[in-house]
C-alpha positions as CSV (number, residue, x, y, z in Angstrom):
1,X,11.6,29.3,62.2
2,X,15.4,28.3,62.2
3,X,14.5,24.8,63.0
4,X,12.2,24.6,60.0
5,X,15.3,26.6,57.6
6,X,17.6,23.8,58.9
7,X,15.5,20.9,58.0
8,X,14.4,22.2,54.5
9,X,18.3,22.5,54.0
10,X,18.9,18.4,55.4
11,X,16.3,17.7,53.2
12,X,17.1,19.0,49.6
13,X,21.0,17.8,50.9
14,X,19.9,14.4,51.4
15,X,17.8,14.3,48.6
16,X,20.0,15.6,46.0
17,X,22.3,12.7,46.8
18,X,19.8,10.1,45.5
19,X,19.2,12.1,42.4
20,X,21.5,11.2,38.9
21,X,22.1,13.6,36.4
22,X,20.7,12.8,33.0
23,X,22.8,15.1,30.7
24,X,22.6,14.6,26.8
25,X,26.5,14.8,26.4
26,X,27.2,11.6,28.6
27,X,26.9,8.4,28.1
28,X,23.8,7.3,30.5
29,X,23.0,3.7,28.7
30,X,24.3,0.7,30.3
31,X,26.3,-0.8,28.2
32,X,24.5,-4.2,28.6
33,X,21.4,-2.4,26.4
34,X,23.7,-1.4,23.7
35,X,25.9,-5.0,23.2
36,X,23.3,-7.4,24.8
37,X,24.7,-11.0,25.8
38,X,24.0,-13.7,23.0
39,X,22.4,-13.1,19.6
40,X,19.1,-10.7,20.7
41,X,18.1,-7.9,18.9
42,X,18.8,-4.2,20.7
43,X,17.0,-1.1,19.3
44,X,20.2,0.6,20.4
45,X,22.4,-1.4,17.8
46,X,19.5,-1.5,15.4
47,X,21.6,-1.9,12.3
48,X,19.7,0.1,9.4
49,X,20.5,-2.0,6.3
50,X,19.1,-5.3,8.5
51,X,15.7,-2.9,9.0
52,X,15.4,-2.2,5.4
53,X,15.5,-6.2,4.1
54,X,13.3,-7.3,6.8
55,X,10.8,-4.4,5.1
56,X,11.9,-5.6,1.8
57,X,8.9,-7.0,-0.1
58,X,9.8,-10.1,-2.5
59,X,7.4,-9.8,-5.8
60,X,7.4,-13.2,-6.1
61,X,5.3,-14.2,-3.1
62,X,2.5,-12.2,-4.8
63,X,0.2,-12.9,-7.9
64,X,-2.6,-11.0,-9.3
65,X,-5.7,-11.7,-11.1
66,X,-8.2,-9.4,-13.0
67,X,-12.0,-10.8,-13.9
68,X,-14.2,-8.2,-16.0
69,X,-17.6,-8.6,-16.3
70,X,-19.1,-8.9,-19.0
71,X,-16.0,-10.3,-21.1
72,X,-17.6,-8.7,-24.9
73,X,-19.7,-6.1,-24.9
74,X,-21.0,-4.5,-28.1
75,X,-20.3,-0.6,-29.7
76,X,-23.7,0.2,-31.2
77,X,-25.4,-0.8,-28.4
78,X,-27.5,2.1,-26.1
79,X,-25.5,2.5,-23.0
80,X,-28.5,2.4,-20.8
81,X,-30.4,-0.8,-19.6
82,X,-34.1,-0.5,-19.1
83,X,-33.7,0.5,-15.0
84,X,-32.5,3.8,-16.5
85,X,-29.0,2.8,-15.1
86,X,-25.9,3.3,-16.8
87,X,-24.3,0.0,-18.1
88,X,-20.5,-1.0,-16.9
89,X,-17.5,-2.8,-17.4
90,X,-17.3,-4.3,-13.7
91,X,-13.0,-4.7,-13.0
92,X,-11.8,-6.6,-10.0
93,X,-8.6,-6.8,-9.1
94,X,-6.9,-9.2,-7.0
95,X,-3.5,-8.9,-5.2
96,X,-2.8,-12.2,-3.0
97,X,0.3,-13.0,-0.8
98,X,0.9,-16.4,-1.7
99,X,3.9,-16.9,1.0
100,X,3.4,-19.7,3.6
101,X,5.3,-18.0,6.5
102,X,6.0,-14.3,6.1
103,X,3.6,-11.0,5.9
104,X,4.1,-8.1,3.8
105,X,3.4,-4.2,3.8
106,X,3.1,-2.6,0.6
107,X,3.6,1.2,0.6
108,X,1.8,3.9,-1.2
109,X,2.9,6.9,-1.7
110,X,-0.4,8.6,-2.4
111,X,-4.5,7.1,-1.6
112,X,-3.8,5.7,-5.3
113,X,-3.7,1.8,-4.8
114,X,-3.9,0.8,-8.9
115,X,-4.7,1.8,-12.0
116,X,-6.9,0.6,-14.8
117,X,-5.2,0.8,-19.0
118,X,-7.5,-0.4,-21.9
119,X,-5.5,-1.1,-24.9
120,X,-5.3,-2.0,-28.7
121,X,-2.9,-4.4,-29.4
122,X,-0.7,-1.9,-30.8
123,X,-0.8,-0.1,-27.4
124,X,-3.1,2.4,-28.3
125,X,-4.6,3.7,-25.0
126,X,-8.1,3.8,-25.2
127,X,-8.7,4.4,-21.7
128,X,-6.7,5.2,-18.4
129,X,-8.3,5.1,-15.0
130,X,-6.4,7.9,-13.1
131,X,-6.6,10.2,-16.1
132,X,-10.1,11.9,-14.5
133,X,-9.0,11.3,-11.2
134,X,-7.4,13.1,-7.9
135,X,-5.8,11.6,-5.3
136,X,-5.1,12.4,-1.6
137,X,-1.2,13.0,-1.3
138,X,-1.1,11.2,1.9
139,X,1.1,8.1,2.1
140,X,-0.5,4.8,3.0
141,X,0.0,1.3,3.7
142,X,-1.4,-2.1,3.6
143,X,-0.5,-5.3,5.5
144,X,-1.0,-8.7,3.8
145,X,-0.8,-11.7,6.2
146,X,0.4,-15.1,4.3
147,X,-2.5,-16.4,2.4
148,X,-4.1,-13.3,2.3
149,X,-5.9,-11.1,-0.4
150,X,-6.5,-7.4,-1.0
151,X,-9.3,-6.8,-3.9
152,X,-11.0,-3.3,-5.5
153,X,-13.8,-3.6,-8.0
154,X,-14.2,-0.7,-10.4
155,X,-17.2,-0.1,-12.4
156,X,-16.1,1.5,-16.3
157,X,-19.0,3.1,-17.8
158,X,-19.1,1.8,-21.1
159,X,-20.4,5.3,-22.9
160,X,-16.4,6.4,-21.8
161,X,-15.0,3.2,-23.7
162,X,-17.6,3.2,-27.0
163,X,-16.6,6.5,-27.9
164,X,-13.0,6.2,-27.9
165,X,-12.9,2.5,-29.3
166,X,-13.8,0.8,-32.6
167,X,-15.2,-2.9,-32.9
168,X,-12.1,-5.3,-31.9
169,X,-10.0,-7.0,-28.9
170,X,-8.9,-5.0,-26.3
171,X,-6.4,-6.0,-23.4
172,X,-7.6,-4.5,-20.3
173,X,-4.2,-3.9,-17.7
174,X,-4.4,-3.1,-14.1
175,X,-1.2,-2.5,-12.2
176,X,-0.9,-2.4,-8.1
177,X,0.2,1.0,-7.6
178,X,3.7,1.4,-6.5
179,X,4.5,-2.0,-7.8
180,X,3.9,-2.0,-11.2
181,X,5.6,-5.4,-11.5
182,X,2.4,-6.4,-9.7
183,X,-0.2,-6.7,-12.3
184,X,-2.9,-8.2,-14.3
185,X,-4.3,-8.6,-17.9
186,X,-7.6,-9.4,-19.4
187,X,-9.7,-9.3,-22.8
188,X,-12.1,-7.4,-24.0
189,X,-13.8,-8.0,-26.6
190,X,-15.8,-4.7,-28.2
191,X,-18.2,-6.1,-30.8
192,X,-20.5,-4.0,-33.7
């Protein structure tokens, strides 16, 4: 039983000495991971401000178009077809990265990705998209290669626009959300 104390004790001896202690307090990174020869990038000199422009998204490499379909439609008429299905004001929305080299992620704070504004030329509001509307507060993302396009398509019912609107032009708006420099416009033409 002593022989078998005595080789338990030459054991955890021996191996204690190729253990290293890893204490929070010292310093345990080489230093060749912190200041790495040349000019190559080290998470462990990651400089913040260099992080933030490479996330940086340049507004100019994007353009936006809006189609709506049908372009007039008129006031008096029913606001049901003869399939018993309500009649809309069909809205798409393009958003397209129209950089050659470099990808972009646009952030959301919320599952909103854009909003919809019909207006007089005066900039009376005759109808807003997210007025009705809840969104998810959970913050998302989307990730536009060069050359690439995100697109929504929103159908209006037009019963929610000829009640609120007279016979006239419209100018139908419809903003990325988050980037409201990123937007559209269209017109509508409302019709007796």
């Amino acid at each position: 039983m002593k022989w078998l104390y005595s080789l338990l004790v030459v054991t955890v001896s021996a191996g204690s000495g190729l253990c290293q202690d890893i204490n929070p307090t010292k310093n345990t990174v080489p230093i060749q991971f912190i200041n790495p020869p040349g000019k190559r990038f080290s998470i462990f000199s990651g400089d913040p401000e260099r992080v933030q422009r490479a996330n940086e998204v340049n507004l100019k490499d994007f353009t936006a178009t809006l189609v709506i379909a049908p372009p007039a439609v008129s006031v008096t008429a029913p606001t049901v077809d003869q399939t018993n299905a309500p009649t809309t004001l069909k809205v798409t929305f393009r958003v397209k990265n129209t950089s050659a080299k470099k990808g972009y992620t646009l952030s959301f704070p919320d599952s909103q990705r854009y909003d919809i504004a019909i207006s007089s030329g005066k900039e009376d509001m005759i109808y807003l998209w997210s007025a009705d509307k809840l969104f998810e507060q959970k913050i998302g993302s989307s990730f536009l290669n060069p050359g690439e396009t995100l697109a929504w398509t929103e159908n209006i019912p037009l019963e929610k626009l000829t009640t609120a609107a007279r016979p006239g032009v419209y100018e139908v708006k419809v903003i990325l959300a988050n980037y409201p420099e990123i937007n559209a416009t269209a017109r509508l033409t409302l019709t007796p």
